[in-house]
C-alpha positions as CSV (number, residue, x, y, z in Angstrom):
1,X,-4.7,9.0,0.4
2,X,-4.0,8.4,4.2
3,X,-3.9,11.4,6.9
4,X,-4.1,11.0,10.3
5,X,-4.3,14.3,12.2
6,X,-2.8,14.1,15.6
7,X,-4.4,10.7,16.4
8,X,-4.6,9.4,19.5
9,X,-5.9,6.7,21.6
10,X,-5.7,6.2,25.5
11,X,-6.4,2.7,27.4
12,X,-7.0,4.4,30.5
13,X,-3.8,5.6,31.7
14,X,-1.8,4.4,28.9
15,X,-1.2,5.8,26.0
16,X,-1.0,3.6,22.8
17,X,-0.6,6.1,20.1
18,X,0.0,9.7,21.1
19,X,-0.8,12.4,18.4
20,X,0.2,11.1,15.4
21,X,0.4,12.9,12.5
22,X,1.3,11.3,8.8
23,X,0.6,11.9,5.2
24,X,0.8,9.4,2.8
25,X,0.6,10.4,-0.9
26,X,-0.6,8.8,-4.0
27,X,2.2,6.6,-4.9
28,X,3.8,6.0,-1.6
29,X,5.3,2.9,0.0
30,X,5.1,3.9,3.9
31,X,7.2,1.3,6.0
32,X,5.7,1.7,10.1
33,X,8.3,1.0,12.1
34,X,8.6,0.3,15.8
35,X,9.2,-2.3,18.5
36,X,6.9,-4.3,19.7
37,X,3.9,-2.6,21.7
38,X,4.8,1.1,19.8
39,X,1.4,1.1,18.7
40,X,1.7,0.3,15.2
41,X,-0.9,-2.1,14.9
42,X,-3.2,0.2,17.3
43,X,-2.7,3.3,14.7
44,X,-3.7,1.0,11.4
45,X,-6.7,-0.4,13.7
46,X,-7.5,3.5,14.3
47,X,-7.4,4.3,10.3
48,X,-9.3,0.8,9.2
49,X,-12.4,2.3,11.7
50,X,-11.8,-0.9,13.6
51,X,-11.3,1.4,16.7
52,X,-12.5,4.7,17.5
53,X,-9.7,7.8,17.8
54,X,-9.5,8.6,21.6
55,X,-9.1,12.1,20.3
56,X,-7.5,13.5,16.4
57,X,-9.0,11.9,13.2
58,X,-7.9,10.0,10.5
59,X,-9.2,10.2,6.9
60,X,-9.1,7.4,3.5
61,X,-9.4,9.7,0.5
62,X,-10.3,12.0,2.0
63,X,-13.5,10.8,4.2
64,X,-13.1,10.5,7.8
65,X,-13.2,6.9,9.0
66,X,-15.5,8.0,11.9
67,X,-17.8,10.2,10.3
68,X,-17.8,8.5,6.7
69,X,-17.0,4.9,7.8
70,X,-18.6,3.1,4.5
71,X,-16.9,5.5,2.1
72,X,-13.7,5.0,3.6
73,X,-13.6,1.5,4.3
74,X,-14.7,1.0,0.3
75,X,-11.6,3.0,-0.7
76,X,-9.5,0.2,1.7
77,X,-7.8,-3.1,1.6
78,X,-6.9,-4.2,5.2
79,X,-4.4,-7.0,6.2
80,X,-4.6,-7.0,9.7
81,X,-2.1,-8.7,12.1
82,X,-3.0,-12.3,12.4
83,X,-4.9,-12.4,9.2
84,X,-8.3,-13.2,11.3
85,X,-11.0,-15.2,8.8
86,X,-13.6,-17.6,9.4
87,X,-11.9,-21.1,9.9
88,X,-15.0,-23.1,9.3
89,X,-15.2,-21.8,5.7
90,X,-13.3,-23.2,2.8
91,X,-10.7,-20.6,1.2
92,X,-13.4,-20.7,-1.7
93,X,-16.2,-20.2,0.7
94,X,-14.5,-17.0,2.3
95,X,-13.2,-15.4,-0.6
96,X,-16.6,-15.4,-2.6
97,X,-18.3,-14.3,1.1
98,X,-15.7,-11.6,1.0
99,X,-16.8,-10.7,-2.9
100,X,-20.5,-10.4,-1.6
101,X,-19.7,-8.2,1.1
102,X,-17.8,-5.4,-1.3
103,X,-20.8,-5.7,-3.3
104,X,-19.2,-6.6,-6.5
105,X,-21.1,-7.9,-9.5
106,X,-21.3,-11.1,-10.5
107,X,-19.3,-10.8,-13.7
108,X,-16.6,-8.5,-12.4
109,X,-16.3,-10.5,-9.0
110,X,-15.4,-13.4,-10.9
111,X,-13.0,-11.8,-12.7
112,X,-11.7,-10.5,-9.8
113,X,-11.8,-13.5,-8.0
114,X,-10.1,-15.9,-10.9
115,X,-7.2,-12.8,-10.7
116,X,-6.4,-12.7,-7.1
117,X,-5.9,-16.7,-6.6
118,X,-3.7,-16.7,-9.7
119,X,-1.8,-13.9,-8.3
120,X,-1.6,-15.4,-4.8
121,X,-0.7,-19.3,-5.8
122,X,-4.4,-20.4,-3.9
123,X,-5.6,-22.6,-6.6
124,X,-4.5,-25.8,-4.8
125,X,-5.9,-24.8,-1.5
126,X,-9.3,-23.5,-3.0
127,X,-11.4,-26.6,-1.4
128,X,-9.3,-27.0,1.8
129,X,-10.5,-25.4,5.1
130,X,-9.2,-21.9,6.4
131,X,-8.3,-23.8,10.1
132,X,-6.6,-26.3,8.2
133,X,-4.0,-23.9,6.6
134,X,-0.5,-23.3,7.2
135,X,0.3,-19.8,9.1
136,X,1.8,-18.8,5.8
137,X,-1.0,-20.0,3.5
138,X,-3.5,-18.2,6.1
139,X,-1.7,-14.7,5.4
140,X,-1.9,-15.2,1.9
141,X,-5.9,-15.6,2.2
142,X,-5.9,-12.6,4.3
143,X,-4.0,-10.5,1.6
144,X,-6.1,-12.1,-0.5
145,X,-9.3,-10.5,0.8
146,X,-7.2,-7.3,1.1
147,X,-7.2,-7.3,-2.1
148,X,-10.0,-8.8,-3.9
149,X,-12.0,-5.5,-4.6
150,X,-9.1,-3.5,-5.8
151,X,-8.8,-0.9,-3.9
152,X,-6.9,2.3,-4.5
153,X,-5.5,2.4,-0.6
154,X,-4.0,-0.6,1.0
155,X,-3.0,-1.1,4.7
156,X,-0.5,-4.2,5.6
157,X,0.2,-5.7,8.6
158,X,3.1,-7.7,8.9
159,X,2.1,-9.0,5.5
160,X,4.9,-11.5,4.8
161,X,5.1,-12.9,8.7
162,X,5.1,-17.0,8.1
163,X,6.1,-16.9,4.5
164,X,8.4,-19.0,3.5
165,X,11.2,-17.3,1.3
166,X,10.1,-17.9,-1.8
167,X,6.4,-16.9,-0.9
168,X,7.8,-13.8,0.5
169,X,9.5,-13.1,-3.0
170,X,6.5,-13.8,-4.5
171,X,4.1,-11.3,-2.0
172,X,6.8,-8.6,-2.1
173,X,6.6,-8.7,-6.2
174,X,2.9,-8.6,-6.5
175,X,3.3,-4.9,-4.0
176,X,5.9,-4.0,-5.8
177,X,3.4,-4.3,-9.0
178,X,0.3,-3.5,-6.9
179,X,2.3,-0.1,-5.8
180,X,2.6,1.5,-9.5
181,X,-1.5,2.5,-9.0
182,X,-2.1,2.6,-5.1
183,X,-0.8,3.5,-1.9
184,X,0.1,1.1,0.5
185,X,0.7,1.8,3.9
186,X,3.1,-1.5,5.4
187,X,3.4,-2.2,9.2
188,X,6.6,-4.5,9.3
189,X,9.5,-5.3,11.9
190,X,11.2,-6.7,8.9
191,X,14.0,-3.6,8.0
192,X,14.9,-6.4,4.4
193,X,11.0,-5.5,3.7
194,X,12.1,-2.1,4.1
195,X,14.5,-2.2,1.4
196,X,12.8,-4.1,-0.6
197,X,9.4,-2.5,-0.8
198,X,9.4,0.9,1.1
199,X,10.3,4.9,-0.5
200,X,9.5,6.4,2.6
201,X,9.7,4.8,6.2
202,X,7.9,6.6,9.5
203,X,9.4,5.1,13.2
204,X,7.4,5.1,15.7
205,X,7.9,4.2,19.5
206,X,5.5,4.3,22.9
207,X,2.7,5.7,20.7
208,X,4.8,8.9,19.2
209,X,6.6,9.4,15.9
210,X,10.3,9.8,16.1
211,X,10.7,9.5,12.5
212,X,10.2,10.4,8.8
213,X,12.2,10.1,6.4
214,X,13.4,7.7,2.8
215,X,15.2,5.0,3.5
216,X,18.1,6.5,2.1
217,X,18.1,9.7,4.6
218,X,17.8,6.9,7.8
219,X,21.3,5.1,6.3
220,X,22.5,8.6,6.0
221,X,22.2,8.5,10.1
222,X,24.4,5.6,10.5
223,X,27.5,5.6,11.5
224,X,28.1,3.3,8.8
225,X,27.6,5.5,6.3
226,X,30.3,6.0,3.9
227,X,32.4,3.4,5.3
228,X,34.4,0.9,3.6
229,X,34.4,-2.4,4.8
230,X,36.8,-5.2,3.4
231,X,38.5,-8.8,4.2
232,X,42.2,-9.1,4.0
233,X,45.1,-11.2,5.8
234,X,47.2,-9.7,7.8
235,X,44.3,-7.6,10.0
236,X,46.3,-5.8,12.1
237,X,48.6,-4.5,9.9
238,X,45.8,-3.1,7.2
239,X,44.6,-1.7,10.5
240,X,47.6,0.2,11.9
241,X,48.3,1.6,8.6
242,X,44.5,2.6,7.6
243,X,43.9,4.6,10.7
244,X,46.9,7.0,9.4
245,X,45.2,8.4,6.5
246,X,44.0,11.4,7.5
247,X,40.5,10.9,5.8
248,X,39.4,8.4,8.7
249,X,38.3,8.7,11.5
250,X,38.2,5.2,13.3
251,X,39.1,1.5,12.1
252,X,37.6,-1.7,13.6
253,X,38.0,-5.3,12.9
254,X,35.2,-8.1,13.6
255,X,36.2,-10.2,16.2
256,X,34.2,-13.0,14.5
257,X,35.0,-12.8,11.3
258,X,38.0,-10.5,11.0
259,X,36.3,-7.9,8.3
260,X,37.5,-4.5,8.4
261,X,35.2,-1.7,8.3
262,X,37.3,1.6,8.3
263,X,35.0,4.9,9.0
264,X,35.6,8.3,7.8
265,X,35.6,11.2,9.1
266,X,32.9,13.8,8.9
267,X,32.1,14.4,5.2
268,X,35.1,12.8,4.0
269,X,35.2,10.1,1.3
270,X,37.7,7.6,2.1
271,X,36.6,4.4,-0.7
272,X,39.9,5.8,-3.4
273,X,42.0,6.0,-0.7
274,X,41.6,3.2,1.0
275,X,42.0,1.2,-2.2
276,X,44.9,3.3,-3.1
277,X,46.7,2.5,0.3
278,X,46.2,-1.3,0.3
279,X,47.2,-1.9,-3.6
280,X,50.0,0.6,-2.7
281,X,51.0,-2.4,0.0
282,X,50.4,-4.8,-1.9
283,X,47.5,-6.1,0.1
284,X,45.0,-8.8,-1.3
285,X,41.3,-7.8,-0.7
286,X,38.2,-9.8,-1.0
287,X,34.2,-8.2,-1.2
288,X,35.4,-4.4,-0.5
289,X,32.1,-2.2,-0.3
290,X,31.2,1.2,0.4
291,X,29.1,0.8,2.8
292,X,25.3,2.7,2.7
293,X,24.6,2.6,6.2
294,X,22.7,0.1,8.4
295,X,19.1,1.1,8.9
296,X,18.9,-2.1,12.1
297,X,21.6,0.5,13.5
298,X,19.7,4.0,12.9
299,X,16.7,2.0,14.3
300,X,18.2,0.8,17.2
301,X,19.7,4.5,18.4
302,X,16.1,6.3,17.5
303,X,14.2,3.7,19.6
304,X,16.3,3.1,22.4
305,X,17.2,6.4,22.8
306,X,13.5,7.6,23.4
307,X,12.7,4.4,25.5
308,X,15.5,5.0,27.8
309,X,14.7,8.8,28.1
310,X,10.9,7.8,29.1
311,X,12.4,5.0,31.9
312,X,14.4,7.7,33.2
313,X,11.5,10.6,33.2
314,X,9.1,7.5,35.1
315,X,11.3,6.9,37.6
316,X,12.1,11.0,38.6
């Protein structure tokens, strides 16, 4: 549904994105990941046919957005960052311009029209103008657009930045929905959007992919994972004992809070016995967890890691 094949494009000397290959299937929630300025937004810009590969390709169902630009672009919805519109129009004005320009007929572009304002809460805002809008009420146009021709491939950008959080519930539910028949490709700094939205998640920083993998393989990465975290009086006790058990590797209390998180050692499972050691002393608990692993973590060590490496190659 979305390929990119070792796409690239330079600004001179720089390097936004630097051969990156995906595949996103039928089905697929992709999360994009990366810092700011890791090319993200340059690589959906690429894919849209907003900007022309400096070398690879990129293809929407299958036609190349270069050499089948119309075929491509019909087979896309495209929330870009900022949501960019015509301000002078009315939301009503836009979104039936918008209707014209997919070409839709008159009785299905209704239809389709009447659908997407529903869905997106715009009724109230129909005869207001788009430079009178709320950020949050502007993205909401702009995935409204995205949108309006239903299209079996949609592309994201940041798509619930400004929302308030009951407008992002409600955006995250209607992808969650719109997901069961397309494949949607989300650009998001956002790692709860992650969770809440994403089966697969790519990471990309300085233009390259470091990354690819389900959300459940990056917790796997975390040190986190298969930790037990807990609240109990008496911290340094729990702690002294707990780091005996020969199941764990390291214990650490939050210096803010005074939470224990106790980690175990390499493919150990330490949740029964951990529980077994504190009702053993008699130890009240409160919101013990296993934990899953913290993709801000896993994020944090892929990112950094290859940043640093690049600062060090520049300056030798």
């Amino acid at each position: 549904m979305i390929e990119t094949d070792q796409l690239t494009r330079c600004y001179g000397s720089l390097t936004a994105v630097d051969a990156l290959s995906i595949r996103v299937e039928p089905g697929q929630v992709l999360g994009l990941l990366g810092p700011n300025g890791a090319g993200k937004s340059t690589a959906m810009r690429m894919i849209a046919g907003f900007l022309i590969p400096t070398s690879g390709s990129a293809r929407v169902c299958g036609h190349d957005v270069v050499r089948e630009p119309l075929k491509a672009k019909r087979a896309l919805g495209y929330l870009p960052e900022g949501a960019p519109s015509y301000g002078e129009m009315t939301v009503r004005e836009f979104l039936q311009f918008i209707v014209r320009v997919r070409g839709l007929k008159a009785d299905d572009g209704y239809r389709r029209f009447e659908d997407v304002v529903q869905r997106l809460q715009l009724e109230d805002v129909l005869g207001l103008g788009i430079d009178t809008l709320s950020k949050g009420l502007r993205r909401r146009v702009g995935l409204a657009q995205a949108i309006l021709h239903d299209p079996p491939v949609l592309m994201l950008d940041e798509p619930t930045d400004g929302l308030d959080p009951n407008q992002k519930h409600a955006v995250r539910q209607l992808i969650d929905t719109m997901a069961r028949e397309r494949t949607i490709l989300i650009s998001t700094h956002l790692l709860e959007e992650v969770h809440a939205l994403c089966n697969r998640v790519v990471i990309i920083a300085r233009g390259k992919l470091l990354a690819d993998a389900t959300p459940a393989e990056l917790e796997r990465r975390s040190r986190y994972h298969g930790a037990v975290s807990f609240s109990a009086p008496g911290g340094g006790m729990s702690q002294e004992m707990l780091g005996r058990l020969p199941q764990v590797a390291a214990v650490e209390i939050d210096a803010l809070d005074g939470r224990i998180t106790v980690f175990p050692k390499p493919g150990q499972r330490i949740l029964e016995p951990v529980e077994a050691l504190l009702r053993a002393q008699g130890l009240e608990v409160s919101e013990i967890q296993l934990e899953r692993g913290r993709l801000d973590e896993v994020f944090r060590q892929i990112t950094t890691t290859t940043i640093d490496t690049a600062i060090v190659e520049a300056a030798a």
